[in-house]
C-alpha positions in Angstrom: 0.0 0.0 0.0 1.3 3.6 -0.9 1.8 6.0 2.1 -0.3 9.5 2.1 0.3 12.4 4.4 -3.1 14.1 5.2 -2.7 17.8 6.2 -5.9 19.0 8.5 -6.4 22.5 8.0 -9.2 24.4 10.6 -10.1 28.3 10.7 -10.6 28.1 14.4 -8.3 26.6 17.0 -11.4 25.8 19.3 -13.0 22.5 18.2 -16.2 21.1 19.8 -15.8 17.9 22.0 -17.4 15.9 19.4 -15.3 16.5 17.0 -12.1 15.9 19.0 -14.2 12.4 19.6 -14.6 12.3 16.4 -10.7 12.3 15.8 -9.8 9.7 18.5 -12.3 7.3 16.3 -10.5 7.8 13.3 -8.0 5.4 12.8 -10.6 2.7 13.8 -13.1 4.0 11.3 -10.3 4.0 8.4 -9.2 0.5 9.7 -13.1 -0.5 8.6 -12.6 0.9 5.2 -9.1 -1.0 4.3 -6.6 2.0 4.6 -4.0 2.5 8.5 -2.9 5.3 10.1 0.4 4.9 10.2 1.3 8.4 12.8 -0.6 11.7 13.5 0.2 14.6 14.9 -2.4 17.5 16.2 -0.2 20.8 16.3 -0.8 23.8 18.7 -2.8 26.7 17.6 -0.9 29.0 15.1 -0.1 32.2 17.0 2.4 29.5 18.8 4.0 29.6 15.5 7.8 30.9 14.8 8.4 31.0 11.3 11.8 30.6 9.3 12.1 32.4 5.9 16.3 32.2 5.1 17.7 34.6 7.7 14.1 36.2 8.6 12.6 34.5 11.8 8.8 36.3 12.4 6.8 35.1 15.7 3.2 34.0 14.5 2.2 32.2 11.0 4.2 33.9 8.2 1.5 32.7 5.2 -1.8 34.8 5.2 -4.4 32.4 5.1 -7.7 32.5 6.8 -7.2 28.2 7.9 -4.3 27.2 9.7 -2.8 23.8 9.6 -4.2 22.1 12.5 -2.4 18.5 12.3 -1.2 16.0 10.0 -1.4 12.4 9.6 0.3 9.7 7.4 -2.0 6.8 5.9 -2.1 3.8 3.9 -3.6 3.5 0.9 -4.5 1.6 -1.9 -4.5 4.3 -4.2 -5.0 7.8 -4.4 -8.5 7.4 -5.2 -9.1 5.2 -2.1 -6.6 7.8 0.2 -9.3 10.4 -1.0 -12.2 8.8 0.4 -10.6 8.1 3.9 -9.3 11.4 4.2 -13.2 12.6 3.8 -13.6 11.1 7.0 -11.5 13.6 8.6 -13.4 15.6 10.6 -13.5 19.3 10.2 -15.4 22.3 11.8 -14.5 25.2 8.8 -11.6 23.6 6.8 -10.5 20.6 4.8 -7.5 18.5 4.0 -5.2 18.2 1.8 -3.8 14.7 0.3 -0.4 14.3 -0.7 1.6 10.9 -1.7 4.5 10.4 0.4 7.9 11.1 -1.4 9.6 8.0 -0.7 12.5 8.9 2.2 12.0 8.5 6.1 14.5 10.1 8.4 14.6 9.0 11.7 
């Protein structure tokens, strides 16, 4: 099976109990459908961000965007088609995710 990284992107930092439930039921609910969530990762809310631009260092989120990554998790697959529709079960409040293929190096 191909590896996917999904990248959970939210416009509020606050989510609802449920849908933090929602996300502790994942993996099991993408078990059921064939794929595995191989690691995740929920990140803290973006004004805890430092960003890095060559020799410019800028407290906060550097990129303007009105969603801020949220968390990111790495799947299994079959294909992209089937990484697509487990990613949909992703929960989100007032985002989405993005899907990308892994690129085939793991440091560690």
């Amino acid at each position: 099976m191909t590896q996917y990284a999904v990248l959970i992107f939210e416009g509020s930092a606050d989510l609802p109990p449920e849908v933090v439930e929602a996300h502790e039921r994942l993996p099991e609910r993408i078990a059921a459908a064939g794929g595995r969530i191989v690691a995740g990762l929920a990140l803290s809310p973006s004004d805890t961000a430092t960003s890095v631009r060559g020799d410019l260092i800028t407290d906060g989120p550097f990129i303007e965007t009105k969603e801020a990554m949220a968390g990111v998790f790495v799947l299994e697959a079959r294909d992209l088609d089937h990484a697509l529709a487990l990613a949909r079960m992703t929960p989100v409040v007032d985002g989405g995710v993005e899907v990308r293929p892994m690129a085939g190096f793991v440091v560690t």
